[in-house]
MDAnalysis code that builds the backbone (N, CA, C; Angstrom):
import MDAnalysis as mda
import numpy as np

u = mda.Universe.empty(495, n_residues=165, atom_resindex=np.repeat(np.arange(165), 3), trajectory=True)
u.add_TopologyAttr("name", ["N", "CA", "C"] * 165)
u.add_TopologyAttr("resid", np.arange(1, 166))
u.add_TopologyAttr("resname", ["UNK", "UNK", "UNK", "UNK", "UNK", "UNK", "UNK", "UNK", "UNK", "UNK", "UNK", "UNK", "UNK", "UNK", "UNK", "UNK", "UNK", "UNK", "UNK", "UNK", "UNK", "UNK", "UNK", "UNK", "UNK", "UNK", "UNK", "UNK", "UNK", "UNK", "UNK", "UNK", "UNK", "UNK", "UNK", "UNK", "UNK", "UNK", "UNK", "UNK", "UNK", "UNK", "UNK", "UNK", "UNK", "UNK", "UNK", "UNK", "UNK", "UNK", "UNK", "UNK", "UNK", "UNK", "UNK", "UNK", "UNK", "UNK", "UNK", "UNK", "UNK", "UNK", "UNK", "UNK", "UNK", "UNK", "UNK", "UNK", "UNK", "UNK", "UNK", "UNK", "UNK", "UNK", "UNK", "UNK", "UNK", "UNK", "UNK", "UNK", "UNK", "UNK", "UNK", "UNK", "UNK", "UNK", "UNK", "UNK", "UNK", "UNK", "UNK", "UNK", "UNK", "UNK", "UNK", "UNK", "UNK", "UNK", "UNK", "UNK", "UNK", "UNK", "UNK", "UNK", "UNK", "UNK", "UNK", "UNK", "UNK", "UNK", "UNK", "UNK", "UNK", "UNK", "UNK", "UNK", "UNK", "UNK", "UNK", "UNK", "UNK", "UNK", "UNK", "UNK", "UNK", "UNK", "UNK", "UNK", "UNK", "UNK", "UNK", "UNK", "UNK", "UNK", "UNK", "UNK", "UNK", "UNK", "UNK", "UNK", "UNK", "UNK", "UNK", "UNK", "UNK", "UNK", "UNK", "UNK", "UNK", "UNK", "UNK", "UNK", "UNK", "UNK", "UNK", "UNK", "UNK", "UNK", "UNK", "UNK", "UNK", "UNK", "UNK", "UNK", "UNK"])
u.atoms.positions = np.array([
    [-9.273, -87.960, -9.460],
    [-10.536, -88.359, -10.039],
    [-10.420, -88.238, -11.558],
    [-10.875, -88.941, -12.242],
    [-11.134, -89.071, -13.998],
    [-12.260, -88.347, -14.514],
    [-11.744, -87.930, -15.537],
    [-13.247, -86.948, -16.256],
    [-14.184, -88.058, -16.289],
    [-13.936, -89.117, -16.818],
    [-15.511, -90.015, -16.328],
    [-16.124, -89.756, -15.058],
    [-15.242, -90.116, -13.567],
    [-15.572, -89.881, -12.520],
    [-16.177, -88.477, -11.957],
    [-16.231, -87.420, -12.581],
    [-16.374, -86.649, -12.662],
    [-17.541, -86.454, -12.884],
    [-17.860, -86.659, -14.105],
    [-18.885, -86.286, -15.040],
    [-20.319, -87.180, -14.195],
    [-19.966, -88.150, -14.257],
    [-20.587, -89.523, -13.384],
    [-20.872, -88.530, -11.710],
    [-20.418, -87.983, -11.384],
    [-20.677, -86.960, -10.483],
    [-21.590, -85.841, -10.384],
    [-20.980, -85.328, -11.583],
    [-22.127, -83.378, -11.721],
    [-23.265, -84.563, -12.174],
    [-23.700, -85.553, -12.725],
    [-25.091, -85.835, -13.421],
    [-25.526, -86.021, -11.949],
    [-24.787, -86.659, -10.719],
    [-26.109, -87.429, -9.429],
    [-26.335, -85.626, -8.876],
    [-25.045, -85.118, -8.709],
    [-25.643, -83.983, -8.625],
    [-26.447, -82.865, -8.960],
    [-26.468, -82.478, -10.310],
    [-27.300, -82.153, -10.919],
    [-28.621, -82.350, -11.099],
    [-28.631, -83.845, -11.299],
    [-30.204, -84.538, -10.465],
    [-30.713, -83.857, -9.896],
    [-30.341, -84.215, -8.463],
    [-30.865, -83.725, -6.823],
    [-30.984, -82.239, -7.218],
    [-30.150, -81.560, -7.737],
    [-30.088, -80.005, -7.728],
    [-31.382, -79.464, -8.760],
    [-31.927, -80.566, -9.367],
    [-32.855, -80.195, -10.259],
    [-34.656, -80.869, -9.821],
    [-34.133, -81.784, -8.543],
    [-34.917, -82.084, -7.676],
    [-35.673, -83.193, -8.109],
    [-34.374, -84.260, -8.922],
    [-34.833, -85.254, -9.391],
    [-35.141, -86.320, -8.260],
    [-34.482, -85.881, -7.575],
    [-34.196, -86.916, -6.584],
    [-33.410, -88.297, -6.480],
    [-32.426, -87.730, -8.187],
    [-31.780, -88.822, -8.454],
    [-30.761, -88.594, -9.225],
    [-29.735, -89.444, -9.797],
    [-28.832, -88.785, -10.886],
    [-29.502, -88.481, -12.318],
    [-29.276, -87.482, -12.961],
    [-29.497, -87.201, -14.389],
    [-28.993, -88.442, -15.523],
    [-30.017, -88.620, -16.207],
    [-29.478, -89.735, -17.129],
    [-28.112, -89.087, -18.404],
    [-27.462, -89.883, -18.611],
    [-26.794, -89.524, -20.228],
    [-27.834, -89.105, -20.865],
    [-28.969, -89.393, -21.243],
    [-29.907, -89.137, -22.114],
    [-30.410, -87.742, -21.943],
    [-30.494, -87.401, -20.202],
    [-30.983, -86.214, -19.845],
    [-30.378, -85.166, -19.927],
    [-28.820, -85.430, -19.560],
    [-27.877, -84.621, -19.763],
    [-27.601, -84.211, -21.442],
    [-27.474, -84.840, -22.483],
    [-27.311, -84.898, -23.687],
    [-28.657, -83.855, -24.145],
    [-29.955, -83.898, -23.733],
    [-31.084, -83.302, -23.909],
    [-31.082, -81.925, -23.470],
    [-30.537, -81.772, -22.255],
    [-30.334, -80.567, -21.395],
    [-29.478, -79.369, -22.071],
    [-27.950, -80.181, -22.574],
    [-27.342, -79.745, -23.190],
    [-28.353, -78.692, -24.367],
    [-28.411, -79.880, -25.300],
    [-29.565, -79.436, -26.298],
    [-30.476, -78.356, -26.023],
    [-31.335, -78.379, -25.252],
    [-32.215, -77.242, -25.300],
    [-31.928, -76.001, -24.223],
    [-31.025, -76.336, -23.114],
    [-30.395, -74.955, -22.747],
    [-29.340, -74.402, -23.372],
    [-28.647, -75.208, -23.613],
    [-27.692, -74.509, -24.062],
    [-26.644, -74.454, -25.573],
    [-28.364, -74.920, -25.967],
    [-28.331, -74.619, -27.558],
    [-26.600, -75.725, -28.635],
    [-26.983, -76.241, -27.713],
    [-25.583, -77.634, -28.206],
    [-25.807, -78.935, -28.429],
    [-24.834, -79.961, -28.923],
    [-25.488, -80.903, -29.302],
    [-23.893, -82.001, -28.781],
    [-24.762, -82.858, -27.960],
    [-23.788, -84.091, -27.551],
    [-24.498, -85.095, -27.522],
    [-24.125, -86.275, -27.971],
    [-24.642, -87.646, -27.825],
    [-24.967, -88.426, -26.504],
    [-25.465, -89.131, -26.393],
    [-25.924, -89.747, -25.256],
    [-24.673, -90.920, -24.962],
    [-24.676, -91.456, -26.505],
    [-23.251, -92.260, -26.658],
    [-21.922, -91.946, -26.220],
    [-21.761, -90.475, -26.245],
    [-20.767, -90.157, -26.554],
    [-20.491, -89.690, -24.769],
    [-21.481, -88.915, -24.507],
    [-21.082, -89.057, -22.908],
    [-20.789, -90.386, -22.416],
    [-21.454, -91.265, -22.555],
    [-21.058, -92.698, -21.796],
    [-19.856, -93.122, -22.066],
    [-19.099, -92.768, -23.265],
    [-17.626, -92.975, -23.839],
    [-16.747, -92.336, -23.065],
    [-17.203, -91.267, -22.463],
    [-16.317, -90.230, -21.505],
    [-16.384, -90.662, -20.120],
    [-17.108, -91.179, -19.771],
    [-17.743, -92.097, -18.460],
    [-17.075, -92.724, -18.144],
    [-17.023, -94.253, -18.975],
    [-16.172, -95.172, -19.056],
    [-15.121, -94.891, -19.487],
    [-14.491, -94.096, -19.836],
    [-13.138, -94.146, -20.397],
    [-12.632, -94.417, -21.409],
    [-13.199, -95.066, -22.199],
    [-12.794, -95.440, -23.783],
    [-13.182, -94.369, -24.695],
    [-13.632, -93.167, -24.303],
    [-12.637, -91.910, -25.123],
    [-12.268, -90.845, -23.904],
    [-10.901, -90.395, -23.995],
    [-10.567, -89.739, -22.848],
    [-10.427, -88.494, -22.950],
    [-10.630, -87.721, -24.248],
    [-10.514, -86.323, -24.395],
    [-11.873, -86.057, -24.760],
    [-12.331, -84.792, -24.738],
    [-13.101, -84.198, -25.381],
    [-12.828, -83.020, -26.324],
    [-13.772, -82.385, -27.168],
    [-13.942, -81.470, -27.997],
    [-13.527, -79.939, -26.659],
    [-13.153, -78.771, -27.515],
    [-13.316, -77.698, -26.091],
    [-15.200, -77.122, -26.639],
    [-15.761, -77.591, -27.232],
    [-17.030, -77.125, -27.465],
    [-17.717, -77.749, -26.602],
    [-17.545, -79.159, -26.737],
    [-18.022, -80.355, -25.444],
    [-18.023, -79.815, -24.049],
    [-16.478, -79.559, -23.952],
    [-15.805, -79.178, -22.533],
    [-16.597, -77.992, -21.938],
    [-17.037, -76.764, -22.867],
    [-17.357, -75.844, -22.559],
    [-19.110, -75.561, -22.540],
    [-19.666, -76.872, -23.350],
    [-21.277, -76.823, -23.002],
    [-21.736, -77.498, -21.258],
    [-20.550, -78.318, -21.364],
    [-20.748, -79.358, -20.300],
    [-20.688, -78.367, -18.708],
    [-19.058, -77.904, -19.102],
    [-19.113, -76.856, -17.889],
    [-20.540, -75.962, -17.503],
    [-21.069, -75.420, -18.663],
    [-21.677, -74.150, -18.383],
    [-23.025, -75.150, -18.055],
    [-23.507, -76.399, -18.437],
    [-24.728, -76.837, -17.785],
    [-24.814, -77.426, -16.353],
    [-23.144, -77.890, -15.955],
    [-22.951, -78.378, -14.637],
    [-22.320, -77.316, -13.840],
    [-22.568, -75.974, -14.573],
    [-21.941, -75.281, -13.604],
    [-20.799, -75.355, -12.952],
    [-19.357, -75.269, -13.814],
    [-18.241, -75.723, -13.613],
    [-17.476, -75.288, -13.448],
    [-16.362, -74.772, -13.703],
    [-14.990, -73.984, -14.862],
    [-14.647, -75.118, -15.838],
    [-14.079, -75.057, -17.122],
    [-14.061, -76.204, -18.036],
    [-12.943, -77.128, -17.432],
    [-12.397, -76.054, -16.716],
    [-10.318, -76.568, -16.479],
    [-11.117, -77.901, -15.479],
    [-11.820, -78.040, -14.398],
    [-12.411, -78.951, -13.741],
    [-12.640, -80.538, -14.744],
    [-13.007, -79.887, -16.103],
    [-13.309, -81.401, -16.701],
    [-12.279, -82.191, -17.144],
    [-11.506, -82.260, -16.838],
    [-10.496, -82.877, -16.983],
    [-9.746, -84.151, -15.569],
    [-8.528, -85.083, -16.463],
    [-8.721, -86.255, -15.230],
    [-8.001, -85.621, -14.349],
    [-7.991, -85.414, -13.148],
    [-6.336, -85.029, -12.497],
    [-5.228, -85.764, -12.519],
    [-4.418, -84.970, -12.268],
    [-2.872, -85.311, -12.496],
    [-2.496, -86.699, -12.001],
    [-2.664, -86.973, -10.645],
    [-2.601, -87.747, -10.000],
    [-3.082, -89.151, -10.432],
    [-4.331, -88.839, -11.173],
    [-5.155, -90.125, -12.159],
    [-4.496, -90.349, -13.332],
    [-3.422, -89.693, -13.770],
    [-2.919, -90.108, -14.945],
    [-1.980, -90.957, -15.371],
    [-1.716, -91.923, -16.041],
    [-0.720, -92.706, -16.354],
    [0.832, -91.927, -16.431],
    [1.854, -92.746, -16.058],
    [2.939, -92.147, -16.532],
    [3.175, -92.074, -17.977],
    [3.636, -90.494, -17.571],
    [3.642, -89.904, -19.457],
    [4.632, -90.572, -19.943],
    [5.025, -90.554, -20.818],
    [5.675, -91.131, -22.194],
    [7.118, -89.536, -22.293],
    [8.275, -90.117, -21.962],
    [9.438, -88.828, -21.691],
    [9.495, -88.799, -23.321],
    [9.234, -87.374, -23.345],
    [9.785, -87.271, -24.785],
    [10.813, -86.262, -24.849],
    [11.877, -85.400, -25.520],
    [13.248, -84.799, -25.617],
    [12.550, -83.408, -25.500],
    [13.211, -82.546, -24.396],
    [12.685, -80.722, -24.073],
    [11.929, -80.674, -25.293],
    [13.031, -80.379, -26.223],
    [12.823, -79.581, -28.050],
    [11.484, -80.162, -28.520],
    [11.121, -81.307, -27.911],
    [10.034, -81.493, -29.083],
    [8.687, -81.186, -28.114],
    [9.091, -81.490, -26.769],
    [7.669, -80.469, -25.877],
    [7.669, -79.350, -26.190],
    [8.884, -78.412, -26.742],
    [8.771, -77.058, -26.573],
    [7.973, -76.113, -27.842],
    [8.735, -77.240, -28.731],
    [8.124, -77.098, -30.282],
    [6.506, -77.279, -30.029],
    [6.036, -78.329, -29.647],
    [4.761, -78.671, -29.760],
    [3.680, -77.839, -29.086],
    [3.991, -77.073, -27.476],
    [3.436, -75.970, -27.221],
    [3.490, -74.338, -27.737],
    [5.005, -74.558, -28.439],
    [4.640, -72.850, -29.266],
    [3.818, -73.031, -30.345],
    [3.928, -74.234, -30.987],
    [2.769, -74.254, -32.050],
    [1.588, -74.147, -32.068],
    [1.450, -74.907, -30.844],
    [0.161, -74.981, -29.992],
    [-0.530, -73.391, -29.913],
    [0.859, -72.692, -29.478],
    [0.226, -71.147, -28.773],
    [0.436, -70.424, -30.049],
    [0.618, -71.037, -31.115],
    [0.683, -69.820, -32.511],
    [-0.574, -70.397, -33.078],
    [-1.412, -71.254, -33.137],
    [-2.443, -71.642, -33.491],
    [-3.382, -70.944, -32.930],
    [-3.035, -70.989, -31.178],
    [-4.354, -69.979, -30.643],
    [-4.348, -68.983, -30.700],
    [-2.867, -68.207, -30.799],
    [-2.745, -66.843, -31.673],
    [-4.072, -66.562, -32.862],
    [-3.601, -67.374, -33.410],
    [-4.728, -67.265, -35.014],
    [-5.804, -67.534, -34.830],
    [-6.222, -68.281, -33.856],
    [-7.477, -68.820, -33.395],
    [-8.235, -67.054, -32.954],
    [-7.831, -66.847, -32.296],
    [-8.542, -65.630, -31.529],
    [-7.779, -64.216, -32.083],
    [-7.460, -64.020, -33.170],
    [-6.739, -63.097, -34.085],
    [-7.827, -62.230, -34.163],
    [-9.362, -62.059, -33.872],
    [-10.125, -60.959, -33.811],
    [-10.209, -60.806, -32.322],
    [-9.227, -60.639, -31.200],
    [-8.973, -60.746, -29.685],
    [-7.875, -59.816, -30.055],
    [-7.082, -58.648, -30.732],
    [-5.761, -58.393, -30.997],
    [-4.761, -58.967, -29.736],
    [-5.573, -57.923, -28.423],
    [-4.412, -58.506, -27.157],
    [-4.115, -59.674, -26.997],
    [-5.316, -60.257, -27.328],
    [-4.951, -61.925, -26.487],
    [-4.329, -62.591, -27.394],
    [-4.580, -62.144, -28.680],
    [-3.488, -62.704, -29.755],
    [-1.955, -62.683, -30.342],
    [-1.804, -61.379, -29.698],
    [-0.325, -60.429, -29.550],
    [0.043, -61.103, -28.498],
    [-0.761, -61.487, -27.051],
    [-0.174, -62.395, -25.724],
    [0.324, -63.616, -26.037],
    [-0.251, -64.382, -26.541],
    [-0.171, -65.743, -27.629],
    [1.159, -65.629, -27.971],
    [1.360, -65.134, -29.008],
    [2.220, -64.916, -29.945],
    [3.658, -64.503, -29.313],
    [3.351, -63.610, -28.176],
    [4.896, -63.322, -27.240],
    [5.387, -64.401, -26.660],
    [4.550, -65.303, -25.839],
    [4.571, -66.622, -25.057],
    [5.292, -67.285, -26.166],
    [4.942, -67.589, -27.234],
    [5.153, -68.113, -28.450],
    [6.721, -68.143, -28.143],
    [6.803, -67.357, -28.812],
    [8.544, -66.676, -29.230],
    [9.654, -66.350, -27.953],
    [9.082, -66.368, -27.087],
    [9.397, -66.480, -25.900],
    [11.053, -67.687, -25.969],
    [12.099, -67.472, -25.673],
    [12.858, -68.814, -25.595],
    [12.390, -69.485, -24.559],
    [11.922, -69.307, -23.081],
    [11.479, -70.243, -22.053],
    [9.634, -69.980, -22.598],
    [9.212, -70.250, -23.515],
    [7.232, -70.188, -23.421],
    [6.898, -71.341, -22.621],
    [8.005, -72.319, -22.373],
    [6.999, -73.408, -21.091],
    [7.046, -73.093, -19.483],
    [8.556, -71.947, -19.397],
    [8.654, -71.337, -17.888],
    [7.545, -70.405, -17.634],
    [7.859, -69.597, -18.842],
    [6.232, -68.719, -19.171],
    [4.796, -68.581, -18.899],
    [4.519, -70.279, -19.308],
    [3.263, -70.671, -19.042],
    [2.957, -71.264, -17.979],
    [3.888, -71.577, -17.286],
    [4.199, -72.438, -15.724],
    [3.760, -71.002, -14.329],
    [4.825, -70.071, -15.167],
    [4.979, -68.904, -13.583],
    [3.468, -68.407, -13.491],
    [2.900, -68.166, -15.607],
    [1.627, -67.827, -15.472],
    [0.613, -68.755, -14.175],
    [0.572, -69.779, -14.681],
    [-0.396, -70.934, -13.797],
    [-0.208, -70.655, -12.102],
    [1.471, -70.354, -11.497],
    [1.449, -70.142, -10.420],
    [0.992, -68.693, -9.595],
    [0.549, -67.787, -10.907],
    [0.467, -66.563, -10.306],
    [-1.103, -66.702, -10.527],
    [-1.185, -67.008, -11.601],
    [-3.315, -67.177, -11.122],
    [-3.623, -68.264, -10.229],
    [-3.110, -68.687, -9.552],
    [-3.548, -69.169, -8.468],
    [-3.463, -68.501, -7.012],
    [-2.973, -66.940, -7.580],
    [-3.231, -66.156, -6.127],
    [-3.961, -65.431, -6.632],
    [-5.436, -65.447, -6.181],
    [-6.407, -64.565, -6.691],
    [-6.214, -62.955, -6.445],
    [-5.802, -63.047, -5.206],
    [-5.394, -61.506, -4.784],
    [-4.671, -60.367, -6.273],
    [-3.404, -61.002, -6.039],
    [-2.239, -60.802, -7.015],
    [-2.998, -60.796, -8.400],
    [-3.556, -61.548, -8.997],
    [-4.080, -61.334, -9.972],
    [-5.110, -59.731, -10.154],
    [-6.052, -59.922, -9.251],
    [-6.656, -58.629, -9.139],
    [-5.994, -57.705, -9.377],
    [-4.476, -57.415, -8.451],
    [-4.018, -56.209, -8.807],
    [-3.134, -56.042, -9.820],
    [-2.533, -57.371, -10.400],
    [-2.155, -56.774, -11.211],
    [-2.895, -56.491, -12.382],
    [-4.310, -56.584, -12.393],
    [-5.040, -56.308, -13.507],
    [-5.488, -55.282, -13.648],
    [-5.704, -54.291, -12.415],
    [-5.948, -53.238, -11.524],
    [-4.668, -51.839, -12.031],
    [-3.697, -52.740, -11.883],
    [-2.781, -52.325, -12.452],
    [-1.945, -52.391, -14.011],
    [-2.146, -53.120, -14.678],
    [-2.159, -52.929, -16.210],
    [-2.989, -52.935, -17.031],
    [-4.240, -52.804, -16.699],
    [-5.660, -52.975, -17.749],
    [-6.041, -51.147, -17.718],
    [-6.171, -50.880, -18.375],
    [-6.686, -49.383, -18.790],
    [-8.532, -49.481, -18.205],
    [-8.726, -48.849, -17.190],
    [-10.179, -48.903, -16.752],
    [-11.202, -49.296, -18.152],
    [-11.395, -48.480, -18.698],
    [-12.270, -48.959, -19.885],
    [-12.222, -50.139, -20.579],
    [-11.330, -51.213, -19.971],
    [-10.860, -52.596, -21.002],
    [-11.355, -53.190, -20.153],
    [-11.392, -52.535, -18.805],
    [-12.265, -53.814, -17.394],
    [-13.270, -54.201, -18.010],
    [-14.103, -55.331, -17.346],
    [-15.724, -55.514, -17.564],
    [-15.958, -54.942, -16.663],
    [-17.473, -54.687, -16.671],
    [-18.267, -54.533, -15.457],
    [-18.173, -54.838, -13.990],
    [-18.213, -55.919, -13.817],
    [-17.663, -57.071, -13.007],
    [-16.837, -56.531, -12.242],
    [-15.582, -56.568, -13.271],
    [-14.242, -56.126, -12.621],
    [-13.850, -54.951, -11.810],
    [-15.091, -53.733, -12.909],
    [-14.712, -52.465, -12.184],
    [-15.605, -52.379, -11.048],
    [-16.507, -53.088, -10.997],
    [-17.329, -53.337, -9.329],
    [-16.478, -53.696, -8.394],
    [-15.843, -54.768, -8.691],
    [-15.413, -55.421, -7.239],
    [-13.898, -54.589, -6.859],
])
C-alpha cells in the first residue's frame, strides 16, 4: 500500500471513528491537525501525499499525522513491496550516506547524551548498515526486546510504563 493509500484510509476511518459517518475531508484532517494537535498542514499538501505527486513527507508531518490517526509514524510510509526498483548505487556510497545520516541524528538529539553516544557508535561502526539491520530484526521480537531492556537499562532510566509491565 502507498502513503497516499494509506492516508486515503485513516481519513474514511477516522470519519466513522469520529461518527461522521463518512471519510474525513483533507480540509478536516488539515483542521484537526491544527487544533488538536497544535500543528499546521495544508489541505493542499495532504492531497499531494494522496495522489502521489509528493512522496515524502516532513518527520513533523509524519509525526502530527501519526499521533491524530493514531498510528506509529513508521506505518506512514509506502511499503516495500509498492516501491519502484531502486536505483543500485556502489556499498561505499550507501554506507557513507547512512553514517552521515546517523552523525546528524547524533547532533540532532545531542541533549539525549545516550541516544546520541548510540548514534554516534552505529556511526563509526565499520558494518553501521549490519548494525542497523540486526537492530530492526531484534525489535521485531517484542519479547527479547523487553528483556533486554530489563536487562541493560538501570531501573530509574525505565519510564513508568516500563517499570509496570
Amino acid at each position: 500500500m502507498t502513503l497516499g493509500q494509506k492516508l486515503t484510509h485513516l481519513r474514511m476511518l477516522e470519519g466513522h471513528a469520529r461518527g461522521l459517518g463518512r471519510e474525513m475531508t483533507q480540509a478536516e484532517v488539515a483542521r484537526a491537525v491544527r487544533e488538536e494537535q497544535q500543528g499546521q498542514i495544508s489541505q493542499s499538501y495532504l492531497s499531494q501525499l494522496e495522489s502521489g505527486s509528493r512522496t515524502h513527507m516532513t518527520s513533523n508531518t509524519r509525526l502530527l499525522l501519526a499521533r491524530l490517526f493514531r498510528v506509529h509514524p513508521g506505518h506512514l510510509v509506502d511499503d516495500l513491496d509498492e516501491l519502484p526498483a531502486p536505483r543500485v548505487r556502489p556499498r561505499r556510497e550507501l554506507d557513507d550516506k547512512l553514517d552521515l545520516w546517523l552523525i546528524e541524528g547524533s547532533e540532532e538529539f545531542a541533549d539525549d547524551r545516550r541516544l546520541s553516544d548510540a548514534l554516534l557508535k552505529i556511526a563509526k561502526h565499520e558494518q553501521s548498515r549490519e548494525c542497523l539491520m540486526l537492530l530492526g530484526s531484534i525489535v521485531d521480537n517484542r519479547e527479547l526486546v523487553d528483556r533486554l531492556i530489563e536487562t541493560f537499562v538501570p531501573p530509574q532510566q525505565l519510564s513508568r510504563k516500563q517499570r509496570r509491565a
